[in-house]
N, C-alpha and C positions, 0 to 999 in steps of 0.2 A: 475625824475617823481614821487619818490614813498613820496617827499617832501607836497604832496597834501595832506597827510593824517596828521589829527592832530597831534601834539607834545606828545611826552609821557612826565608826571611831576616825573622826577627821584629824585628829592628834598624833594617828601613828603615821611614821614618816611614807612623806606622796610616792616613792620612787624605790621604797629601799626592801621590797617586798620579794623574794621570789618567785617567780612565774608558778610554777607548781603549790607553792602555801597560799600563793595569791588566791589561783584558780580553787582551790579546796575552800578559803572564805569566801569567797564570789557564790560559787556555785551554793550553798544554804541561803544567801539572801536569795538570790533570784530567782528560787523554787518560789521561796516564801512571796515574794512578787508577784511570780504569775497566779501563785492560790489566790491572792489576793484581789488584784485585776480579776480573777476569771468569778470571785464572786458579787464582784461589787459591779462589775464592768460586764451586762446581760451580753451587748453586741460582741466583746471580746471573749466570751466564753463560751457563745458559738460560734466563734472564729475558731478555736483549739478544739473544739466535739466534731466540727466538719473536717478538721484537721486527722480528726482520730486519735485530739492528745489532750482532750477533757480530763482526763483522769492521771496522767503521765509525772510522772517526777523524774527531771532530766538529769542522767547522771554523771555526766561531763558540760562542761559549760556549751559547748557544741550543740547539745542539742536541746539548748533552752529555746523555745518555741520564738519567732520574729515576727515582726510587723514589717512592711515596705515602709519606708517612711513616706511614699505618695502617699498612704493611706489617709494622713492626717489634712490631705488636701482636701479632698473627695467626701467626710466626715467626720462628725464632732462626736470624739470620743473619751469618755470621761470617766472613773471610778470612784468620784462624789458627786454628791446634790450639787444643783447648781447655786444655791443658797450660799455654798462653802466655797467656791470659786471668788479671788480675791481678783484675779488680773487673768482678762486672755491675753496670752501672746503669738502674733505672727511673726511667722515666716518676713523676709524682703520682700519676694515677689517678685523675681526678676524674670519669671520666665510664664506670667500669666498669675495662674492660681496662688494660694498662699495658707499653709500649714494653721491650722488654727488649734492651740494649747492651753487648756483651762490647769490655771494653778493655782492651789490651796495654800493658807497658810504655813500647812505642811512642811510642801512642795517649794514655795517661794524659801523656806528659812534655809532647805539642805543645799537651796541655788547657793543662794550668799556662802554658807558653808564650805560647800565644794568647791567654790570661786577662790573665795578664801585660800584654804590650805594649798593649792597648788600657786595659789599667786604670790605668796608668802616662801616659797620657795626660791623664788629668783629676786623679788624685793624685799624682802626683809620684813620684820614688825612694824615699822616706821612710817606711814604716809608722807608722801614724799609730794612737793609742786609739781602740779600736771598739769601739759598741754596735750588739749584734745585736738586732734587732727580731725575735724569735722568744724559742722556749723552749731550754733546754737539751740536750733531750727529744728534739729533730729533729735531733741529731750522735751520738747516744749508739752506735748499731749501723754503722758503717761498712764494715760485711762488702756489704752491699745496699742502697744507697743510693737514696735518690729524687731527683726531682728538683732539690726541697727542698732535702733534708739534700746534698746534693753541693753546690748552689748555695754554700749555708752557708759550709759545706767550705771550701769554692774561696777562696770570698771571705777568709774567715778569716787566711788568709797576709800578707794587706795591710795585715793591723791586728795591733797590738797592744794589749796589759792589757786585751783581752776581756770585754765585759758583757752579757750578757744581760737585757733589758727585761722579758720576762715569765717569773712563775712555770712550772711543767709546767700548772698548770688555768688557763690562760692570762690569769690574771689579773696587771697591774704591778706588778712587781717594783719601788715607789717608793723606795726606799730605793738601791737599784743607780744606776737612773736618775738619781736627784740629785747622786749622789757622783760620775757621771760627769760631769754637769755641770757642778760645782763644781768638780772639776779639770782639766777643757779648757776653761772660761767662754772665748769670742775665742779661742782655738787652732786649730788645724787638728786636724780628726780626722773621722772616718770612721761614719755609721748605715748599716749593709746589712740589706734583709729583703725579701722578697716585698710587693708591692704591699698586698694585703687585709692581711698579716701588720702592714707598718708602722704602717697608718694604724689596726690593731687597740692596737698598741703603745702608739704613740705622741697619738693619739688616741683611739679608742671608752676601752680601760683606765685611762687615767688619770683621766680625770675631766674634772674641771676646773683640773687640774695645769696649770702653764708652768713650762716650764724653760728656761734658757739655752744652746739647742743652736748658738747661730751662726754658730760656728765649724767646723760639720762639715758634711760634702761626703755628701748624702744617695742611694745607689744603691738602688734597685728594681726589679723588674719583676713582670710575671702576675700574677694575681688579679682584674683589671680587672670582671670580667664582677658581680662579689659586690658594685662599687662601685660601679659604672653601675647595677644596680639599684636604687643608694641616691640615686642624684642624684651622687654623686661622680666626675666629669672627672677629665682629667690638670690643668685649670685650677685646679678648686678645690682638687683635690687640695697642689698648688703651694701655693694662698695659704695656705689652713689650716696648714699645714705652718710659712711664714714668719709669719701672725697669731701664733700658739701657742709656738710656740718659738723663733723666728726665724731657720729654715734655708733661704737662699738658694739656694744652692750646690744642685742638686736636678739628677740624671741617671735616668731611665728604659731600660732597657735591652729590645730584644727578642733570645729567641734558646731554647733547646731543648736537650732534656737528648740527641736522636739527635743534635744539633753542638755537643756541651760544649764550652767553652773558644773558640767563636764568637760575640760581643756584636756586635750592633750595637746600638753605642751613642746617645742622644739628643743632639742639640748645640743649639747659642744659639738656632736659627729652630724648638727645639720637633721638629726632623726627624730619622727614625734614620740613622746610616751604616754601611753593610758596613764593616769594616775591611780593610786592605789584601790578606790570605789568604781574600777569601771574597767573594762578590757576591750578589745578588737578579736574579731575574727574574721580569715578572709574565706570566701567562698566564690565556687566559678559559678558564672555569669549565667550559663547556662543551666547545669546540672543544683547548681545552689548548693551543691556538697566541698564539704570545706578543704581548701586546699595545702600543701605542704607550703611551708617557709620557705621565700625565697621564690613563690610563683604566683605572677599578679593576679588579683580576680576583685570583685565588689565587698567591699568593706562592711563588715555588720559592726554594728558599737553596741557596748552592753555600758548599764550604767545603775550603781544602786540609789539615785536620786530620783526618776520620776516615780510621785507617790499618786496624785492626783490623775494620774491617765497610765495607760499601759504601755509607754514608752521606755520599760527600761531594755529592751533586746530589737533593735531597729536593724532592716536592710537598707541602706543606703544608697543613692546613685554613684556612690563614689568607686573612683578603682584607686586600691593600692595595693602594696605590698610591703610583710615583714621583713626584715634585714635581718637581724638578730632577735634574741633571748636571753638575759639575764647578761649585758657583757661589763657589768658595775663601773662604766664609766660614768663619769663626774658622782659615782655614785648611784648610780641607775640602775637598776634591775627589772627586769618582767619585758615586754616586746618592745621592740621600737619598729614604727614601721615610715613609710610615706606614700604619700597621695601624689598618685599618678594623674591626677583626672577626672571628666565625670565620663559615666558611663556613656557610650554611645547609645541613643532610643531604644534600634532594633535591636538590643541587643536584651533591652526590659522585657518583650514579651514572655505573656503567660505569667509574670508574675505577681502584678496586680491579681488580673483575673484570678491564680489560685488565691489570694486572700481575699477574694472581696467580701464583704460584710453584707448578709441579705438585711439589714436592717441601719439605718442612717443616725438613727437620733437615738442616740445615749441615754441608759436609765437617767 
C-alpha cells in the first residue's frame, strides 16, 4: 500500500543540501505523509480533526502536524493491515513502557535505505571487518526486536567477518578482541555498539587491555545518561577511546527506533546533522511554539521514511539546540544542532493529554 507514496532520492548527496531547497523538498513529501496517515490511519486522523487540522496543508515545515513520541507507548498505531506488518519493533525500555512500531516491507526497505546512504558517508562503498561492542545475545530473537538488537541488525550489513567483544555475561571476550586486532592492525574497518555498551566493551571489560584499534571508524550512540553519571562526556569519552586503543576516527549518532533508518549523524565541529530525508525543529517546552536558533527547547524530528505508521513529524523528550545553518564544513549544509538531554517530567505536562487518541487500536 504504502508504495503509493513517492520514491525518496537516497543518491542525492546526505549533507550537501541547503537548508531553504531542503525545507521546500521536505515540506511536499510530508504534506503527502500526513494525507496519507490521515487516511489510512482512522486513529490518526482524528487526532488532526480534534486538532482542527483535518483538512490543513502545512505551509512551512513548522507547521507539519506532530505526534508526542510517548504516544507510541500508550498505542498501537498503524497505516496498514496488519497482514502487511513484516516486524514490530520496540523501543529498549529503559524507563518502563516501550514504543511499539509495526513495519511494512515498505517501511523496512527505506530503513536500510536511509541507513545506507548516510552510513556510506563516512565508510565508504566497501564493507569493512567489524567488531560489535555487545553480546551475541542481543541478535539472537529477530521476530521482536529492540531498539538495540535492530540497531545491531541494521549496522551489521556494513561489516563484515563479524566479532563480537563481549561474552552473553558481558564479560571480554579477549581472545575475539585480539585476533580482530591483529588482523585489521592500520586497516580500515568498522566498531559499532551503543554508547554505555562500547565503552563497557571496549573499556570497563577489558581491563587493562590495549589493543590496536586505529584503523577502525568507531559508530555509537544512546546510553549517555549511565556515563554522564560516571564523569564520562563525549570528550573524554573520545580521548579514552584514542589513549587506549587508538581510535580516531570516532562518530556519535542521534536518532530512535519510531525513525529507524534516520541518523543524524556527528561531524568534524562535534555537531549532529539531519540527513537530507529528514529535518529537526526545535520548539519550547512549554508554549510548543518553535523557537529561534541558538535557544534550547524540545527537539521535533521529521523524517520522510516512516511509511507504515504516522511517524514521520515526532515530539520528542529530548532537549536540544541549533548551532548553526548551512556553515559547508566538511561539506555540510542545512542545521547542525546537539542534544542537550532529556526533558525534565514536569516539564511534559499537558502534552500528552493534548494528543491523546480517544481510540487505541489501529484500523
Amino acid at each position: 500500500m504504502t508504495t503509493s507514496l513517492e520514491p525518496i532520492d537516497f543518491s542525492a548527496p546526505v549533507y550537501g543540501i541547503p537548508q531553504a531547497e531542503k525545507e521546500r523538498e521536505l515540506l511536499l513529501a510530508l504534506n503527502a505523509l500526513t494525507r496519507f496517515h490521515a487516511k489510512h490511519c482512522p486513529p490518526y486522523a482524528r487526532l488532526l480533526s480534534s486538532l482542527g487540522q483535518g483538512h490543513s496543508i502545512a505551509e512551512k515545515i513548522v507547521d507539519v502536524p506532530f505526534l508526542p513520541v510517548e504516544l507510541f507507548k500508550s498505542h498501537n498505531i498503524a497505516s496498514v493491515e496488519t497482514s502487511e506488518v513484516k516486524i514490530n519493533m520496540t523501543s529498549s525500555g529503559t524507563t518502563g513502557a516501550v514504543s511499539k512500531i509495526a513495519v511494512d516491507g515498505d517501511t523496512a526497505l527505506l530503513q536500510s535505505k536511509g541507513l545506507t546512504a548516510t552510513m556510506v558517508s563516512i565508510l565508504g562503498q566497501a564493507r569493512r571487518p567489524m567488531l560489535i561492542a555487545d553480546t551475541p545475545e542481543v541478535v539472537r530473537d529477530p521476530r521482536l526486536l529492540t531498539a538495540r538488537g535492530a540497531g545491531v541488525l541494521g549496522m551489521m550489513r556494513y561489516g563484515r567477518n563479524h566479532v563480537f567483544a563481549l561474552n552473553p555475561d558481558l564479560t571480554a571476550n579477549h581472545d575475539a578482541i585480539a585476533a580482530f586486532a591483529r588482523a585489521n592492525s592500520g586497516q580500515p574497518s568498522m566498531i559499532f555498539g551503543f554508547t554505555f555498551m562500547a565503552w563497557t566493551a571496549l573499556i570497563d571489560a577489558v581491563g587493562n587491555a590495549q589493543y590496536d584499534l586505529s584503523g577502525a571508524t568507531l559508530v555509537h550512540s544512546g546510553g549517555w545518561k549511565k556515563l554522564q553519571d560516571r564523569a564520562v562526556s563525549n570528550e573524554v569519552f573520545r580521548e579514552t577511546m584514542r589513549v587506549r586503543h587508538g581510535i580516531t576516527d570516532i562518530y556519535n549518532f542521534y536518532g530512535m527506533v519510531e525513525q529507524m533508518g534516520t541518523l543524524h549523524l556527528e561531524g568534524p565541529n562535534g555537531l549532529l546533522s539531519p540527513p537530507r530525508f529528514s529535518d529537526i525543529i526545535i520548539r519550547d517546552p512549554r508554549t510548543l511554539l518553535p523557537v529561534e536558533d541558538g535557544t534550547p527547547g524540545i527537539i521535533q524530528t521529521l523524517s520522510l521514511i516512516p511509511r507504515s505508521y504516522p511517524g514521520h513529524s515526532l515530539l520528542t523528550g529530548d532537549l536540544g539546540v541549533i548551532e548553526a545553518v548551512d556553515t559547508g564544513l566538511d561539506g555540510r549544509m542545512g542545521k547542525v544542532f546537539r542534544v542537550l538531554g532529556r526533558l525534565p517530567k514536569a516539564e511534559l505536562r499537558g502534552c500528552s493529554d493534548v494528543y491523546a487518541i480517544p481510540n487505541k487500536k489501529a484500523a
